[in-house]
SERO-4910 file (N, C-alpha, C, O; in steps of 0.05 Angstrom, whole numbers):
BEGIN
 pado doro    nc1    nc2    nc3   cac1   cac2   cac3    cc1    cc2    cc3    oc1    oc2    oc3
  Unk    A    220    372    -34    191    376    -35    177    353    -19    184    330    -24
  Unk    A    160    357     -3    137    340      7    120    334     -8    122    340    -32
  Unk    A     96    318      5     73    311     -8     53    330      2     43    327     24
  Unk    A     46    347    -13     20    368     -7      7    355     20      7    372     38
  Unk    A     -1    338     26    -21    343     54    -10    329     80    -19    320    101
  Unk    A     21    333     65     39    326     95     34    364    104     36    384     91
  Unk    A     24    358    140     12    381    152     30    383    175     22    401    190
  Unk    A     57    370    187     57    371    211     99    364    197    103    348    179
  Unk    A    120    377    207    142    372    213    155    363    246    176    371    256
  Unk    A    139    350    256    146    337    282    130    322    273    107    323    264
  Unk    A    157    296    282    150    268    293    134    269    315    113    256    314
  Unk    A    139    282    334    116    274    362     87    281    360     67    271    372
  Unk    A     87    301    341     58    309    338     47    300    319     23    304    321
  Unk    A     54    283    293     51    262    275     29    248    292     29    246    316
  Unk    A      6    238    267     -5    201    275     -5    195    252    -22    179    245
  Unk    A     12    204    232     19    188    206     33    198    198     35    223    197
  Unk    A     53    177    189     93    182    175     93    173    155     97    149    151
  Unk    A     88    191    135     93    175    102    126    180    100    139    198    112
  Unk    A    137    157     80    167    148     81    168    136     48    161    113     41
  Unk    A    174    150     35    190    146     11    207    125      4    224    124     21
  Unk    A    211    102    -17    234     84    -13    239     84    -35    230     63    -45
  Unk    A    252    101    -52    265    104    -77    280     76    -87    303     76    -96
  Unk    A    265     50    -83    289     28    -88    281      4   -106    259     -4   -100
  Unk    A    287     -4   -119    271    -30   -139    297    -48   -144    301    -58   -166
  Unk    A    315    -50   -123    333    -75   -120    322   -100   -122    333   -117   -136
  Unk    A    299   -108   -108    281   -127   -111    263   -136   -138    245   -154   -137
  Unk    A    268   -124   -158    249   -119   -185    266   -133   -207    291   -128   -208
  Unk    A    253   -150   -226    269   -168   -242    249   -153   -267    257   -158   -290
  Unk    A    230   -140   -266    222   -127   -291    243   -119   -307    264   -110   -299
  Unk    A    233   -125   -343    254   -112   -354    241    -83   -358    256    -67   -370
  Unk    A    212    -71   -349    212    -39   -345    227    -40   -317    232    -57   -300
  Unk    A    231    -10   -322    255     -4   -295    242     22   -290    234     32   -311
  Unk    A    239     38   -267    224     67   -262    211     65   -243    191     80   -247
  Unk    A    209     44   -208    192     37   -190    209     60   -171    196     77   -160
  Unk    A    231     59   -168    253     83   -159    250    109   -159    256    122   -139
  Unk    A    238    122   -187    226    146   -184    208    152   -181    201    173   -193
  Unk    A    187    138   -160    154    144   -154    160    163   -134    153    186   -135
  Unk    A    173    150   -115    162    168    -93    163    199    -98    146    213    -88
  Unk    A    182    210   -112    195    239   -122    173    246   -141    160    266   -134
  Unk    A    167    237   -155    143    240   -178    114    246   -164     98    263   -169
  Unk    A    112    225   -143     84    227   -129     83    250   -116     62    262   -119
  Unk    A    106    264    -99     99    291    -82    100    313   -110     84    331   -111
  Unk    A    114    310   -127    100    336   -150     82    329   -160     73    349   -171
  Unk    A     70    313   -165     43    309   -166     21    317   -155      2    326   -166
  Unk    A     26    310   -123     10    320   -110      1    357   -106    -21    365    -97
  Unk    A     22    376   -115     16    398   -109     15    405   -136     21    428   -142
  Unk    A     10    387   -153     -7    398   -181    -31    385   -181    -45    397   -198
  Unk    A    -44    366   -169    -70    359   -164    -82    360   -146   -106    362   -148
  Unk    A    -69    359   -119    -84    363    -98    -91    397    -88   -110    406    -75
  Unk    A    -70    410    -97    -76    438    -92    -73    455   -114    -56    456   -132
  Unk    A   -102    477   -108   -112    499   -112   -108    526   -110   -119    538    -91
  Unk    A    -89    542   -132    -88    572   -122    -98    590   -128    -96    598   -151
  Unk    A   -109    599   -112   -131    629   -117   -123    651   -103   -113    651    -81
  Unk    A   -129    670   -119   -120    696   -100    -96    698    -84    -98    711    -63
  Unk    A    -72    686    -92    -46    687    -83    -49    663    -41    -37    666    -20
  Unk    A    -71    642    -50    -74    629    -30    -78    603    -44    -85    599    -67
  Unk    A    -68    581    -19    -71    552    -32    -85    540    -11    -86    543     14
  Unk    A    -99    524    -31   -117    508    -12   -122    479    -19   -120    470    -42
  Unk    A   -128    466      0   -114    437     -6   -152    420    -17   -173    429     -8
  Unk    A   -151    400    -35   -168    386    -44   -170    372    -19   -151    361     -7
  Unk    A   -199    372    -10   -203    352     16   -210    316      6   -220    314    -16
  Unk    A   -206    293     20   -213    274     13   -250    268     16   -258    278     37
  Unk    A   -272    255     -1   -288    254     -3   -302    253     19   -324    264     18
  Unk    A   -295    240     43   -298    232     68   -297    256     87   -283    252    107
  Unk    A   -307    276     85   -296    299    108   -272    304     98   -264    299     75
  Unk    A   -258    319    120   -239    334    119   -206    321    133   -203    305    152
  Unk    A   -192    328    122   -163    305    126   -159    319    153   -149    341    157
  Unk    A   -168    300    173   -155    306    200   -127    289    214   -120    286    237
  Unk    A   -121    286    201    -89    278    199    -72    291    202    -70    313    191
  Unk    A    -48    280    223    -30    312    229     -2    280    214      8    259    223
  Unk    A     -3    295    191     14    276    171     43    295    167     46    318    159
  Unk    A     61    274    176     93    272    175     97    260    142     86    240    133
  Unk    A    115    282    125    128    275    100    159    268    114    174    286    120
  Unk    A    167    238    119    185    231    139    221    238    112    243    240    121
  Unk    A    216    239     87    228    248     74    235    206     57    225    185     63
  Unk    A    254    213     38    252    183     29    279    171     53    292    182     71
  Unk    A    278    139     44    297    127     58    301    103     48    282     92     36
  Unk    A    330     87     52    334     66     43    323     46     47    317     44     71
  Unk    A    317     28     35    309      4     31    312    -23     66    297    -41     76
  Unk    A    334    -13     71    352    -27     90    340    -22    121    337    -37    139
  Unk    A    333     13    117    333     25    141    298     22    144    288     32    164
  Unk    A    284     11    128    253      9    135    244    -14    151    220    -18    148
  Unk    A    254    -28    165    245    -46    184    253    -21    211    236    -13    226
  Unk    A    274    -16    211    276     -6    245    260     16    245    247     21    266
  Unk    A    257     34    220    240     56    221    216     50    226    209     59    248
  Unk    A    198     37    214    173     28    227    171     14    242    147      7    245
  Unk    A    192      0    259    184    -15    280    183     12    301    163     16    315
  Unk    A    207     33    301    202     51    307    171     64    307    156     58    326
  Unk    A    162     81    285    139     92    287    112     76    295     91     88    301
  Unk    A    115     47    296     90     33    303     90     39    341     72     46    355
  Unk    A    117     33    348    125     30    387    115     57    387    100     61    405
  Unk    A    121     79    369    111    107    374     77    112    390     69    127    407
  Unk    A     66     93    375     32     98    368     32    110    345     14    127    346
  Unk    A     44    110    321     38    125    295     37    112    273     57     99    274
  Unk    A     23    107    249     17     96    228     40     92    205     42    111    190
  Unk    A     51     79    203     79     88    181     55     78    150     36     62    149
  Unk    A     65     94    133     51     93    107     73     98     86     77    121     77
  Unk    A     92     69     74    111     74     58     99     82     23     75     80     16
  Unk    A    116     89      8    114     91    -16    134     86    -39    153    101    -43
  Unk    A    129     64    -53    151     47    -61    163     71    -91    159     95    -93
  Unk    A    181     48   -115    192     29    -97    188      9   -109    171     11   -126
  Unk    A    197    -13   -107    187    -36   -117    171    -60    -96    174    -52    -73
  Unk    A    160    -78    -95    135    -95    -74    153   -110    -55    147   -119    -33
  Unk    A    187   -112    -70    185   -126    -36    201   -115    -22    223   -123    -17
  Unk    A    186    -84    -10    192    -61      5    174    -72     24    184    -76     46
  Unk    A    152    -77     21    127    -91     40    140   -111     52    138   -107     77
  Unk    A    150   -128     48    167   -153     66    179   -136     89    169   -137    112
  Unk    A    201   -121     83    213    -99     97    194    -78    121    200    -75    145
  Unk    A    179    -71    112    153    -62    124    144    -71    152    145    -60    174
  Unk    A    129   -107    139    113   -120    147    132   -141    172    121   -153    191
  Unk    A    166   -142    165    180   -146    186    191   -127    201    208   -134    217
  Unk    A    185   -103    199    190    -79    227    165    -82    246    165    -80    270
  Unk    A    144    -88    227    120    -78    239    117   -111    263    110   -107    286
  Unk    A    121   -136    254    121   -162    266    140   -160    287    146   -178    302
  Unk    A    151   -134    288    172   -135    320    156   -119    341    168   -120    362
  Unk    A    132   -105    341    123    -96    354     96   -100    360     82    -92    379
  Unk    A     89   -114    339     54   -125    344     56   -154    334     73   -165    320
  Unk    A     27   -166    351     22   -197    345     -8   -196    331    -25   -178    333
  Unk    A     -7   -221    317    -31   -228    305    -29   -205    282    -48   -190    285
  Unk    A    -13   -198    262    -15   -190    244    -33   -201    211    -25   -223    203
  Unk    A    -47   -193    200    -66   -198    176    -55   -174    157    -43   -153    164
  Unk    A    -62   -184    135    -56   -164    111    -73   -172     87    -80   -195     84
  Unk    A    -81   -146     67    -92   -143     64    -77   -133     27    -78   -109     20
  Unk    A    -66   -154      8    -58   -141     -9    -71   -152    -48    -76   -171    -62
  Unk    A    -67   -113    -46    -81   -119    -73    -60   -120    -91    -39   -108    -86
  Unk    A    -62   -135   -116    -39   -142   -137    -60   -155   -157    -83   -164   -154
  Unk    A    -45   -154   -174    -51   -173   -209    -33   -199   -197    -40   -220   -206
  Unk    A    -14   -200   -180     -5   -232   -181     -7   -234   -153    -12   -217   -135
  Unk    A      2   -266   -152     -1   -269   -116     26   -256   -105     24   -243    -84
  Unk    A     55   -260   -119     81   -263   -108     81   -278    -87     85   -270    -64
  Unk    A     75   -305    -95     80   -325    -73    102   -350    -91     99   -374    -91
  Unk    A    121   -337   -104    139   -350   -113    160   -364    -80    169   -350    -62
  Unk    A    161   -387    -83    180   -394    -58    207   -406    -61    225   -409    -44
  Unk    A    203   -416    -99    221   -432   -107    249   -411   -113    270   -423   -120
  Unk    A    249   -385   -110    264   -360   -108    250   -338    -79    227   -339    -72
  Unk    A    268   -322    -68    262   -309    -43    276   -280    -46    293   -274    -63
  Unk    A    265   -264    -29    278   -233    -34    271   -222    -55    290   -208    -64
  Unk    A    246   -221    -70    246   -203    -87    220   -195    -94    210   -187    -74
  Unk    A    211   -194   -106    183   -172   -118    163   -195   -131    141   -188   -140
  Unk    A    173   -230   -133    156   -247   -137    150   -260   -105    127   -266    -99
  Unk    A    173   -263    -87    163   -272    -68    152   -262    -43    149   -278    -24
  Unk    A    147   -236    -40    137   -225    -21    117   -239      9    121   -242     34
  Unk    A     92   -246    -14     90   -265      7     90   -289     21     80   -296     42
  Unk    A    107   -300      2    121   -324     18    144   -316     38    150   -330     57
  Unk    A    156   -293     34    183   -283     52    160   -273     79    165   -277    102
  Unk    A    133   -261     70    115   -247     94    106   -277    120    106   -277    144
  Unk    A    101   -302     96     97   -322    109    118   -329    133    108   -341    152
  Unk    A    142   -324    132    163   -337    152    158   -312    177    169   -316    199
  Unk    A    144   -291    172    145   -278    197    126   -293    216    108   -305    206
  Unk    A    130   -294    248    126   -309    270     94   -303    270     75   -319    269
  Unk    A     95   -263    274     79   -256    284     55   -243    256     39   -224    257
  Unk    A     61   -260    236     39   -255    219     29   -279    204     41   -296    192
  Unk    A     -4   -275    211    -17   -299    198    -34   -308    172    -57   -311    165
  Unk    A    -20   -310    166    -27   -319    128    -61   -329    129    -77   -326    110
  Unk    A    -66   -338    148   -101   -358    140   -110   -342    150   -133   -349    150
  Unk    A   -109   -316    164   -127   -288    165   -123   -269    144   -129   -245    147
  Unk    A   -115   -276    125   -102   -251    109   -120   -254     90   -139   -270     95
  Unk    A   -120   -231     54   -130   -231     40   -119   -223     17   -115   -199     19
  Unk    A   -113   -230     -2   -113   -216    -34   -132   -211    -55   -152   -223    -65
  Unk    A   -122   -191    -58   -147   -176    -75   -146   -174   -106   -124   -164   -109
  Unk    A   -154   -177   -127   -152   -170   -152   -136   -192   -165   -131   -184   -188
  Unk    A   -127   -213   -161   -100   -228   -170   -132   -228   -200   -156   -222   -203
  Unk    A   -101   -241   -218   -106   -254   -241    -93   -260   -260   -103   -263   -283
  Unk    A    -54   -266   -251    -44   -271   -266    -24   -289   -250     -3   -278   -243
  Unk    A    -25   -309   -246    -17   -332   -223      7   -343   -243      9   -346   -267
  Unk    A     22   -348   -221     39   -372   -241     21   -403   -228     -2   -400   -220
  Unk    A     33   -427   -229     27   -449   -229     35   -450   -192     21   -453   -172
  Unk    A     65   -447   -196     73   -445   -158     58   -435   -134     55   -442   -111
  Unk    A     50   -415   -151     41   -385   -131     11   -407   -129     -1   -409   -108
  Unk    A      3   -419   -150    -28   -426   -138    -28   -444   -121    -44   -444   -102
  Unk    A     -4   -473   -127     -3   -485   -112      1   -474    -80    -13   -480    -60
  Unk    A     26   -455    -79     32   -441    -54      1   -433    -29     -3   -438     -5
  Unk    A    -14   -420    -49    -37   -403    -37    -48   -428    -20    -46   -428      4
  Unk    A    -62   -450    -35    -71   -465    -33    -62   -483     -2    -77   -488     17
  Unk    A    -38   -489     -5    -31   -507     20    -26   -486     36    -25   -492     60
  Unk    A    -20   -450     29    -26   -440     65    -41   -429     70    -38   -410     86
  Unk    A    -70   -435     54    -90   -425     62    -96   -400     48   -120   -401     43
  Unk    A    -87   -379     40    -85   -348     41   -111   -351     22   -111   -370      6
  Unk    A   -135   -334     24   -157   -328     17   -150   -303    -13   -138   -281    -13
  Unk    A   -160   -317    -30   -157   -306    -63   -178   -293    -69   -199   -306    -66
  Unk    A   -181   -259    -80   -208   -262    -89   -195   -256   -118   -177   -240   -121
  Unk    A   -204   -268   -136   -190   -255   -170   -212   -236   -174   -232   -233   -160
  Unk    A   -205   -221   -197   -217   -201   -221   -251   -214   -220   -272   -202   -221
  Unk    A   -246   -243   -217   -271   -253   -236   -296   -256   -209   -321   -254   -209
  Unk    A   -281   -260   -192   -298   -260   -162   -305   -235   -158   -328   -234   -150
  Unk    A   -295   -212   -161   -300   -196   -154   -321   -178   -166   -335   -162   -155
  Unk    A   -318   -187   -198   -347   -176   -208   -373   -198   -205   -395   -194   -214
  Unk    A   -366   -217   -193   -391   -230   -190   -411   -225   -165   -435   -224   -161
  Unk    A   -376   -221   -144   -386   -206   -112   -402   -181   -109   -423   -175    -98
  Unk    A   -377   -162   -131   -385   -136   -119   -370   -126   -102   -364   -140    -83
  Unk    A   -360    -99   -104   -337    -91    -83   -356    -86    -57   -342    -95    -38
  Unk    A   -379    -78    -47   -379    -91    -22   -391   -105     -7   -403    -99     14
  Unk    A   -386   -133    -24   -385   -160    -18   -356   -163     -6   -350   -177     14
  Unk    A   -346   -154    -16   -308   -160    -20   -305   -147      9   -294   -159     28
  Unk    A   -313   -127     10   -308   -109     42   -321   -126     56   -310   -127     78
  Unk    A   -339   -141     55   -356   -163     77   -336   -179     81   -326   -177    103
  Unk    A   -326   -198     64   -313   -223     66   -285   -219     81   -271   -234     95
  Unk    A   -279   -182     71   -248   -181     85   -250   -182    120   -237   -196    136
  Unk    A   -271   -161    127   -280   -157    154   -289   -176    166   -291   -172    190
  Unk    A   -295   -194    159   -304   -235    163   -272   -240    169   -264   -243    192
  Unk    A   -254   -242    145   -233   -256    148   -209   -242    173   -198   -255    191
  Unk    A   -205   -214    167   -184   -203    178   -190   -200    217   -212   -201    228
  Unk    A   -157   -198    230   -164   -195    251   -161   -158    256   -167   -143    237
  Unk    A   -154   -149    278   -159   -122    295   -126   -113    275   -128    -95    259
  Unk    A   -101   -125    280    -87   -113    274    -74   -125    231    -63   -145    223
  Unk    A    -85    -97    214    -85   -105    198    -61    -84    173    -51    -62    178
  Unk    A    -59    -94    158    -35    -77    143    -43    -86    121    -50   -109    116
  Unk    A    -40    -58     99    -60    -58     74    -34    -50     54    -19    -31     59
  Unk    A    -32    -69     30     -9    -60     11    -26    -69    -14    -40    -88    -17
  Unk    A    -18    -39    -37    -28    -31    -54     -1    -39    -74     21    -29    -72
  Unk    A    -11    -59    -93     18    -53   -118    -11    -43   -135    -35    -51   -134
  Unk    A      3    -23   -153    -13     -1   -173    -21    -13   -195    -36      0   -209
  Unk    A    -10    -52   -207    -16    -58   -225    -44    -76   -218    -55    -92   -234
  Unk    A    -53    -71   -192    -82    -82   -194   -101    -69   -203   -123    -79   -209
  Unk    A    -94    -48   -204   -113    -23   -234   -106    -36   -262    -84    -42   -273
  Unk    A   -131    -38   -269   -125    -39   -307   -106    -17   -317    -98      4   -307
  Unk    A   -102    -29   -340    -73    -13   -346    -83      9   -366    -68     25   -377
  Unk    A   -113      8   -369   -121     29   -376   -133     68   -360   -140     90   -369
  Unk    A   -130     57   -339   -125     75   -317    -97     84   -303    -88    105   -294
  Unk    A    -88     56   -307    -55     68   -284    -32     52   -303    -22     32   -295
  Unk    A    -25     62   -325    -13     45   -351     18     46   -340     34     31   -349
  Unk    A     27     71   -315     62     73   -308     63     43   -288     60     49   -264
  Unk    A     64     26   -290     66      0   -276     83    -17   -285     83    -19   -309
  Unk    A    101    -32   -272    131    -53   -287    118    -75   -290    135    -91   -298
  Unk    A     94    -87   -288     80   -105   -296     47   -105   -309     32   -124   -305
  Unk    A     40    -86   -321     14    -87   -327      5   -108   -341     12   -121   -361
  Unk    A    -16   -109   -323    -35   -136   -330    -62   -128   -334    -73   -118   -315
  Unk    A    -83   -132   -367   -105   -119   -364   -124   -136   -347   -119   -158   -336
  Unk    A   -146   -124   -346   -178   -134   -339   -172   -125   -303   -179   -141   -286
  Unk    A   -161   -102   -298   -158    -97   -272   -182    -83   -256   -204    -87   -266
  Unk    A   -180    -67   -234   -195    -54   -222   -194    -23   -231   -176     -7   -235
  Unk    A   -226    -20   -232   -226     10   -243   -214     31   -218   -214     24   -194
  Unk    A   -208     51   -225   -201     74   -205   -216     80   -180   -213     86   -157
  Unk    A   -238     72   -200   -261     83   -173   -266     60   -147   -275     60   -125
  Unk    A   -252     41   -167   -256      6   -145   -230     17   -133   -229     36   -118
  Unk    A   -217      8   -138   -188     28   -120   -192     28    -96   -190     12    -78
  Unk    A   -200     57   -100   -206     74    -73   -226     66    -64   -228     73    -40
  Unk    A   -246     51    -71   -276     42    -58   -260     23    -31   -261     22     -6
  Unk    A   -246      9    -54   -232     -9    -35   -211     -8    -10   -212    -21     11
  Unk    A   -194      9    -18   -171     27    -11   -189     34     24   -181     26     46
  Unk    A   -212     48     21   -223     69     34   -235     49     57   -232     53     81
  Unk    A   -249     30     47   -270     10     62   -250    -10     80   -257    -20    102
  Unk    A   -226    -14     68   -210    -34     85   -194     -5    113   -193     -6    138
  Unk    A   -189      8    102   -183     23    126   -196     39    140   -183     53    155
  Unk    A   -220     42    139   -243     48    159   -245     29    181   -256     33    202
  Unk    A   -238     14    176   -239    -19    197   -209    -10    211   -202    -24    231
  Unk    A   -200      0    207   -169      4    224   -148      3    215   -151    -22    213
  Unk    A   -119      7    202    -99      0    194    -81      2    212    -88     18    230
  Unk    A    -54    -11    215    -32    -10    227    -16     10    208     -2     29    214
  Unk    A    -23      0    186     -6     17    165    -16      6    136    -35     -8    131
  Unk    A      3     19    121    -10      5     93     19     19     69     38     32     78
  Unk    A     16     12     44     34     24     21     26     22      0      8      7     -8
  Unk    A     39     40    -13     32     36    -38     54     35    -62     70     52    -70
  Unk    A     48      9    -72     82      6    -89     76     12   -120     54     21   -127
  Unk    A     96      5   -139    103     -2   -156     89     21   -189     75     18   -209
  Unk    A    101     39   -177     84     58   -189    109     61   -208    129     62   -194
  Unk    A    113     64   -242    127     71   -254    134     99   -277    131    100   -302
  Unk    A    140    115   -263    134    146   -283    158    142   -312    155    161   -326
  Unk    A    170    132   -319    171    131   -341    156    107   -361    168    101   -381
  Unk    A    131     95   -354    120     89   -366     87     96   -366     69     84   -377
  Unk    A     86    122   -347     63    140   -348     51    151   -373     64    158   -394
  Unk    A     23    153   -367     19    173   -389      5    197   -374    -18    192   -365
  Unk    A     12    216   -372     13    254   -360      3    251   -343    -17    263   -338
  Unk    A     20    225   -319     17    221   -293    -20    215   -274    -31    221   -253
  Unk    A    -25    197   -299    -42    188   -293    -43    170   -269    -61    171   -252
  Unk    A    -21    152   -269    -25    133   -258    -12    141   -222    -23    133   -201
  Unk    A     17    158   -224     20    176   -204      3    191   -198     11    201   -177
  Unk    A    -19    201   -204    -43    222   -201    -61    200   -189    -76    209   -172
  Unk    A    -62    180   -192    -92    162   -178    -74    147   -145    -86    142   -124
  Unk    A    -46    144   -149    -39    136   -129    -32    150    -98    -29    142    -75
  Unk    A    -34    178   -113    -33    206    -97    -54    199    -84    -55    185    -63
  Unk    A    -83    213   -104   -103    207    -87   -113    191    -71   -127    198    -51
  Unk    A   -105    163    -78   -106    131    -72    -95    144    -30   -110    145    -10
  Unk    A    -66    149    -34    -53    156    -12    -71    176      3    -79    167     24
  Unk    A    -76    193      0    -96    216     13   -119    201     23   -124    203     47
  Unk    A   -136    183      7   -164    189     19   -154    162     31   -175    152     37
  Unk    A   -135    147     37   -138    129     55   -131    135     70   -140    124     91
  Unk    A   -112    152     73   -103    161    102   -119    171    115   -117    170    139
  Unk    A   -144    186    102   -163    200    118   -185    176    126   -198    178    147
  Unk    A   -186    160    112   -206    134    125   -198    127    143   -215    120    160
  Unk    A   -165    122    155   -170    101    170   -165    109    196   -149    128    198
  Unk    A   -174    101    217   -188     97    238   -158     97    255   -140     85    244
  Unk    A   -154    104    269   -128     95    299   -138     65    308   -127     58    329
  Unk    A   -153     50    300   -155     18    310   -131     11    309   -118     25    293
  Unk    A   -115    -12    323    -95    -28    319    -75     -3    327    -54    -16    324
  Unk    A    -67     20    333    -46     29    347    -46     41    373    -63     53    385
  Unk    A    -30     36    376    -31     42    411      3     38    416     17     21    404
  Unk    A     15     57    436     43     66    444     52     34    448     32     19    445
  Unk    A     74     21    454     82      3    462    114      1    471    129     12    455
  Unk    A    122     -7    485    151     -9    494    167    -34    493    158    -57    491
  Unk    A    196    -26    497    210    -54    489    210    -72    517    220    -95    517
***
């Protein structure tokens, strides 16, 4: 099964490759279930996103117009094989859009994507920083492992939603700069305030990763780390929507856990989450490139 508003089975006619990564090797949670998102999210999707009437289906459009996206369901893939694959689809001219999984699938990601573009920024929302450095390779240190890439720059970047820091991770932020907004800034900002300060901070080529526990856990409760006082649903996608109208390289969405769902709530917002961003964002930052 696909994801309902994959529209297109050719790669060449693709400008977006969503890619499955059934993997949480990287995950020290003692919940376990980041492995079965991606499978969970495409039946999901064609119980929420589509409509049958009169022996016809018709697809829920994103709020934004109409999904003009000629979107590749690239099918799932290993953990291992996601750097050459999107270094692949970026040299293409095409958007790779993984779906975890556990968070440090994005390391993986964000080093396919650092082989084919410079001046990389990112743009990630989480309840923690994962800037653990004093351990590497896993789902605490993401962005400290993102830090050693050449061609990506930490003092253009941004995190969104933190609010559950260890002591490391603050010190970490701190000496490399990386721009914090917590829970508590953000209701003082205003989400778009938050879209001002990102479009201030970020450069042209940018990559947007979503872990699902920056939603309160009273919205998206299937998460291997829920942490309350998060972002409502509707901040989500406000946000989700506003950062990729400005352009994406790509973006993901991790850490979604269906056996700690409740009647796929939280797979049901990450669906949509996936849909209406794909339809926001813009072809900025891609363009064909060769070796």
């Amino acid at each position: 099964m696909r994801f309902a508003f994959a529209n297109t089975e050719s790669f060449q006619e693709a400008d977006t490759v969503v890619m499955g990564v059934p993997d949480e090797g990287g995950s020290i949670s003692t919940r376990r279930g980041a492995s079965k998102a991606p499978g969970r999210m495409r039946r999901v999707s064609h119980r929420r996103l589509v409509v049958r009437r009169e022996k016809a289906t018709h697809l829920i459009q994103p709020q934004r117009g109409i999904l003009a996206s000629k979107i590749l369901d690239y099918g799932d893939i290993k953990k291992e094989a996601v750097a050459g694959i999107v270094e692949r689809v970026v040299r293409a001219g095409k958007r790779p859009v993984m779906v975890g999984g556990d968070h440090s699938i994005t390391y993986e990601a964000l080093k396919g994507l650092s082989r084919a573009k410079k001046g990389i920024s990112f743009v990630y929302l989480d309840a923690h920083p994962d800037f653990i450095c004093s351990k590497r390779e896993y789902y605490g240190s993401v962005v400290c492992d993102i830090a050693d890439l050449k061609n990506v720059d930490v003092e253009r970047s941004v995190e969104i939603g933190v609010r559950a820091p260890e002591l490391e991770e603050m010190e970490n932020v701190a000496a490399r700069r990386l721009a914090t907004i917590t829970i508590s800034d953000l209701v003082g900002m205003g989400v778009k305030e938050v879209l001002r300060e990102v479009g201030k901070r970020v450069g042209k080529n940018v990559y947007l990763s979503i872990d699902m526990d920056v939603v309160d856990p009273a919205f998206a409760p299937g998460v291997n780390m829920p942490t309350p006082g998060g972002l409502s649903s509707k901040e989500l996608i406000y946000l989700a929507t506003g950062i990729a109208s400005g352009g994406l390289l790509g973006f993901d969405v991790m850490e979604v856990s269906p056996p700690y769902d409740i009647q796929d709530m939280t797979s049901d917002l990450a669906v949509r989450c996936l849909m209406e961003t794909i339809a926001s964002a813009r072809n900025a930052g891609i363009s064909r490139t060769s070796r």
